[in-house]
C-alpha positions in Angstrom: 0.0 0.0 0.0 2.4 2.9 -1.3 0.0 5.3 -1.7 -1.2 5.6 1.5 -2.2 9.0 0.1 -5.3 7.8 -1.6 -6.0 5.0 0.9 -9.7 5.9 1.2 -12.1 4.6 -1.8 -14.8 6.8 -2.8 -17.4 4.4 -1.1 -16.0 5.2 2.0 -16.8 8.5 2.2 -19.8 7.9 1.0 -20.9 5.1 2.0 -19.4 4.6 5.8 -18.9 8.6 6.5 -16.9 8.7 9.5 -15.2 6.2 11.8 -12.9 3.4 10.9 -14.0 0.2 9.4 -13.8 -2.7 12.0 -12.2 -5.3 9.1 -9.4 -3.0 8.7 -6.1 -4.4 9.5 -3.8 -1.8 11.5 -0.6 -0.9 9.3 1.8 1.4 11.1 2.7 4.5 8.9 5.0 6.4 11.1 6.7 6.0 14.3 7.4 9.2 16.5 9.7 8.3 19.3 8.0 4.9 19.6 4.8 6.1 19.3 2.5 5.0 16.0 0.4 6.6 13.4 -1.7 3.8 12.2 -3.2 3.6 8.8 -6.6 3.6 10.2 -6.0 6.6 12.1 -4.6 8.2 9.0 -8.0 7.4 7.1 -10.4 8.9 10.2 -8.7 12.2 9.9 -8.9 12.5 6.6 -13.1 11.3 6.3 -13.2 13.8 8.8 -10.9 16.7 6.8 -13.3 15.7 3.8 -16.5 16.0 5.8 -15.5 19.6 6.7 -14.4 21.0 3.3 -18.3 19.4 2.2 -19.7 21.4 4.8 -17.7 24.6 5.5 -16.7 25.3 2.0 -19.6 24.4 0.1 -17.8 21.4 -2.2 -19.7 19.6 -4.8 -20.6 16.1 -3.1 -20.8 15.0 -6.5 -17.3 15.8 -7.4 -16.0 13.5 -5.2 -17.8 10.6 -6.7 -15.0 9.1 -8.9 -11.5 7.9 -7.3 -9.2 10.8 -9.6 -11.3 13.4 -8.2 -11.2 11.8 -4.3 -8.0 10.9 -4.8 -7.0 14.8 -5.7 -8.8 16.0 -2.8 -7.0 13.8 -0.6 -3.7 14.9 -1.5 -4.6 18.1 -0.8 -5.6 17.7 2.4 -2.9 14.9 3.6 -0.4 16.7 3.7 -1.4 19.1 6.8 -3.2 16.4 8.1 -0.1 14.1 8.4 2.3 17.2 9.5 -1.0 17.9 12.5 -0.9 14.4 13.3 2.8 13.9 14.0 2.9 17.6 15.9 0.3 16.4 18.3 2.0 13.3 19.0 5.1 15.8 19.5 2.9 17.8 22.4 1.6 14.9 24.0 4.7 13.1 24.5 6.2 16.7 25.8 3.4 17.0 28.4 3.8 13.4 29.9 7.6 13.5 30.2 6.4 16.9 32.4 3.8 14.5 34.3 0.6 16.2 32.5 -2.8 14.1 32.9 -6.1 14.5 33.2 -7.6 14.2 37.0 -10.6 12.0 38.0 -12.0 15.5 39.1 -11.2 17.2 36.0 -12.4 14.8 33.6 -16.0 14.6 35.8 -16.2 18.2 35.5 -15.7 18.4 31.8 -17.8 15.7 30.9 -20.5 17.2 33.2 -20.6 20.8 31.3 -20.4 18.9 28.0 -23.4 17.0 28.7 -24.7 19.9 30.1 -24.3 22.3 27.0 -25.2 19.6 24.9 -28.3 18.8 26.3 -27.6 14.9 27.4 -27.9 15.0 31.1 -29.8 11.9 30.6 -27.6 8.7 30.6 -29.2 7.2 28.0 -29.3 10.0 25.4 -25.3 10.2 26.4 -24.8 6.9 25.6 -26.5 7.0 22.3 -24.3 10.2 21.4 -21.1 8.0 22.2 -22.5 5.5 19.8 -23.0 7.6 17.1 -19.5 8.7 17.3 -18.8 5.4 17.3 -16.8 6.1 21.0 -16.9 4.4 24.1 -16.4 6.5 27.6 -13.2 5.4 27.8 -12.2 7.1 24.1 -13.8 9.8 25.5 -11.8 9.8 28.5 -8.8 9.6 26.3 -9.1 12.1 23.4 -10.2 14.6 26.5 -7.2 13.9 28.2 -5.0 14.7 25.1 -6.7 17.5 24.4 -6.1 19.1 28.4 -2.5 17.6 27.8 -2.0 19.5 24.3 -3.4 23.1 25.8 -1.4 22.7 28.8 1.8 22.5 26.6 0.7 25.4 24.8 0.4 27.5 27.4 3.7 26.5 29.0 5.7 26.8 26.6 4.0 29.8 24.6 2.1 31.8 27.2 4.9 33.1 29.4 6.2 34.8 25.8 2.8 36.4 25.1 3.4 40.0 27.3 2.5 42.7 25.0 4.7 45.9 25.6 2.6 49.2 25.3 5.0 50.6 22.2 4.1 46.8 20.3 0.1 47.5 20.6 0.8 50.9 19.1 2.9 50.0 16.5 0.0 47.3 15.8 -2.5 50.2 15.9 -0.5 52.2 13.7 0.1 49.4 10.9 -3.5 48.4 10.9 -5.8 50.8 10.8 -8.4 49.2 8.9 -8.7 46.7 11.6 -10.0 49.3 13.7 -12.4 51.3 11.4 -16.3 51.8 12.1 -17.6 51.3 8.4 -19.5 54.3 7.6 -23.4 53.7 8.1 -26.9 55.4 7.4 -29.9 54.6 9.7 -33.0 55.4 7.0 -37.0 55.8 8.0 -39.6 54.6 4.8 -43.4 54.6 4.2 -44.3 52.2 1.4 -47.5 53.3 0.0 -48.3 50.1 -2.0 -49.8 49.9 -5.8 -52.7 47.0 -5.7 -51.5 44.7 -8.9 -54.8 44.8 -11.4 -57.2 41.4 -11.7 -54.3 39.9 -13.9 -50.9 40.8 -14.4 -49.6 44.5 -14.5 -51.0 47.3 -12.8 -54.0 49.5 -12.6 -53.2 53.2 -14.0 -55.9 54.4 -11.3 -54.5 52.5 -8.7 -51.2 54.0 -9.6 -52.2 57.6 -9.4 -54.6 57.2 -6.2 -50.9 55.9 -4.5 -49.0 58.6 -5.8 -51.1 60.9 -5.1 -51.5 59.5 -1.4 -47.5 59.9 -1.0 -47.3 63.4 -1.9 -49.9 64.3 0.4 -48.2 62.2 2.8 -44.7 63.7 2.4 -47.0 67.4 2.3 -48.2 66.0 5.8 -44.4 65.3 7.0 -43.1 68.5 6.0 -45.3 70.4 7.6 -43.4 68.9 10.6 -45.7 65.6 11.4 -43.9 62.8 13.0 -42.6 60.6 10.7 -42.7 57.5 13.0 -46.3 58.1 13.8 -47.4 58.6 10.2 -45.2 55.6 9.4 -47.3 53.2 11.5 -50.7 54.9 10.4 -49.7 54.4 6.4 -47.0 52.6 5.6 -47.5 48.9 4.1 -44.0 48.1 4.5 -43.0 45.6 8.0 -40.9 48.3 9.3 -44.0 50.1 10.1 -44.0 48.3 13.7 -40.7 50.4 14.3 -41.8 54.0 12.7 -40.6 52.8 9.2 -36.6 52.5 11.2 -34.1 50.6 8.4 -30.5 50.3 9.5 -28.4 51.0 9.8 -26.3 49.8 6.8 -23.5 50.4 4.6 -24.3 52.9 2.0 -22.9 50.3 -0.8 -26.6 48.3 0.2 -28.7 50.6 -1.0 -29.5 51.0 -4.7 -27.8 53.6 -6.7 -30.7 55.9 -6.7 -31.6 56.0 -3.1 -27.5 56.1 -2.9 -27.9 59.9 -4.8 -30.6 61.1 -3.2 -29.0 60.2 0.6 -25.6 61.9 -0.9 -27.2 65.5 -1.0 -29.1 65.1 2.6 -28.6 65.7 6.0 -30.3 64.0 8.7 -34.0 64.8 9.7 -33.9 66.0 5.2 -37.3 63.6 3.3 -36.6 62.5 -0.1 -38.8 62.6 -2.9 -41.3 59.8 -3.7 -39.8 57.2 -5.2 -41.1 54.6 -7.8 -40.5 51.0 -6.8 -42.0 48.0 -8.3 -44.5 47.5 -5.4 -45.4 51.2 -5.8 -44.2 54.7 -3.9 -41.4 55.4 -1.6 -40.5 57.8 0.9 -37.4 57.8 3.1 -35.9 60.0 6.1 -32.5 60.3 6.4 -32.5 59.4 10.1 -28.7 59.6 10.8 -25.5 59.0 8.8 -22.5 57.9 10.4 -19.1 58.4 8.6 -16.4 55.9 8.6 -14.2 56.5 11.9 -10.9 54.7 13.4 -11.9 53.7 16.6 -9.5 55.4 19.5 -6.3 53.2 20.6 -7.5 53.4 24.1 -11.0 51.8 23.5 -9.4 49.1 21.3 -6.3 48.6 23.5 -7.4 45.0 24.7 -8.3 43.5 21.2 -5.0 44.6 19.7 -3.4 42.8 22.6 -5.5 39.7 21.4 -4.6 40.0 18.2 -0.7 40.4 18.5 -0.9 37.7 21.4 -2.8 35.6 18.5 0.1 36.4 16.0 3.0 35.3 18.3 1.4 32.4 19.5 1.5 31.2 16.3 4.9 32.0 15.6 6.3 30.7 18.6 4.5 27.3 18.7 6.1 27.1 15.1 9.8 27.4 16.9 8.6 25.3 19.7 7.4 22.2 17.2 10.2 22.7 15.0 12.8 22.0 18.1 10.6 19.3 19.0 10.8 17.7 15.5 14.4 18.1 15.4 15.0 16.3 18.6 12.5 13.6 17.6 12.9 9.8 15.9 10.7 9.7 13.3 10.9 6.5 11.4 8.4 6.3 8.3 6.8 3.0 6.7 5.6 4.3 3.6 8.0 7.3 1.0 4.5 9.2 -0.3 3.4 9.9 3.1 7.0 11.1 4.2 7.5 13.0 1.1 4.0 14.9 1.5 5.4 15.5 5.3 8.5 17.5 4.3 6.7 19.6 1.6 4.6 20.7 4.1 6.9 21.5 6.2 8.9 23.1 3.6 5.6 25.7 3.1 5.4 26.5 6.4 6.3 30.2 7.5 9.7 30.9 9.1 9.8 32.5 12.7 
């Protein structure tokens, strides 16, 4: 089995989903240190990597029906599956030679908010999730515990580098304005005066003068200083007559060109003219308009420590696992899936 790259068959995925096949024989891909990456670990990882890109971004089912096309989309996902795969191993191995495990305490009280947030304080419905995982507690018990062991690493080894000097979070601020940046916005009031649609299709001419002439003696009503919110919930047809005809706010790159002209030349509390829409005549107040702003460092201060904390704890996990690899034994079964590994690593950003 060279090409353990394309080890999944197309009925696999969509047949059998997600789990690993009972009749399949373990094969042992890579050793890390001692510890193995089996074949049929290899294949749940990448159902579940396939399973993802079909949900989150919105690939054709069907064009993963035939083995070149599955076979494609696996090699496109190996790669950083493999590379994830061996890195965790890394971790985990880190955070038991520093005595890392999972408490019977802890592992009660995570298991209670799961079941909790998940609705399945019921033993029986808790079971029946487990099942259709295909999990038992005990993998439960487990991948929870190398998950707690993972973080833990993480935060040892990456958290104590995460301070974030005052002159950095400026410099952040400075570099990346449009981070901080309030889109510009306008906050619109309408009455809808609506045009009746004639026995068949089109529209009656008498309906459509009785409408337009209702809307300029509405707007003749507003102008003479009415409110517009109480007119809108006496006259309006449109939904947003339950809030005084309020729309918004939105961008102004929403709104159709026209109402985009007419908005440019007003000021807030200014009535446009009627306007002719398909479902018949239009008024709007401009009811504010908020230009686009850069938000003050001070108010922002704590997300652009999250963001730069974010940036370096990327970049320092990457030094961290790249030590680790180096001081590792990794002794691979099969040239593909050692060959995909190195190009990945290869891609990956330095520092």
């Amino acid at each position: 089995m060279k090409k353990v790259l394309f080890v999944l068959t197309a009925a696999a995925i969509v047949a059998h989903g997600v789990g690993t096949r009972a009749d399949v024989i373990e094969q042992v891909l890579v050793k890390v240190n001692g510890d193995i990456i089996t074949k049929s670990e290899l294949e749940q990882r990448q159902v579940q990597a396939i399973r993802q890109r079909l949900n989150g971004q919105n690939v054709d089912p069907d064009s993963l029906k035939n083995d070149a096309q599955l076979k494609k989309a696996l090699a496109e996902v190996t790669p950083s599956i493999i590379v994830n795969a061996v890195d965790e191993l890394l971790l985990l191995q880190h955070g038991k030679e520093l005595n890392y495990h999972l408490t019977d305490d802890q592992y009660k009280a995570v298991v209670t908010n799961i079941r909790k947030e998940q609705g399945l304080t019921d033993e029986a419905k808790f079971q029946a999730a487990l099942a259709s995982e295909n999990m038992t507690v005990e993998d439960l018990r487990k991948s929870l515990e190398r998950q707690m062991i993972i973080e833990q690493v993480q935060r040892q080894e990456v958290g104590s580098k995460l301070s974030i000097t005052e002159e950095e979070a400026r410099q952040y601020y400075a570099r990346h304005p449009e981070e901080f940046t309030d889109p510009a916005s306008v906050t619109l009031r309408e009455i809808l005066i609506e045009v009746p649609a004639a026995g068949g299709s089109g529209m009656s001419v008498a309906a459509d003068d009785e409408a337009q002439k209702k809307i300029t003696d509405v707007r003749a009503r507003l102008l003479k200083g009415e409110d517009f919110a109480k007119v809108a919930n006496e006259v309006s047809a449109s939904a947003s007559k339950a809030n005084g005809g309020i729309i918004g706010p939105f961008s102004r790159d929403d709104m159709s060109p026209q109402l985009q002209a007419m908005v440019d030349k007003m000021k807030p509390g200014d009535i446009t003219q009627p306007i002719h829409t398909p479902r018949g005549y239009q008024l709007f107040k401009l009811e504010s308009l908020k230009t686009s702003a850069v938000q003050p460092f001070d108010s922002v201060r704590d997300l652009i420590a999250d963001k730069v904390a974010a940036a370096r704890t990327q970049t320092e996990m990457r030094k961290f696992l790249a030590r680790l690899r180096t001081q590792a034994i990794i002794e691979w079964k099969n040239d593909e899936l050692k060959k995909a590994y190195e190009k990945q690593i290869a891609a990956e950003p330095i520092g």
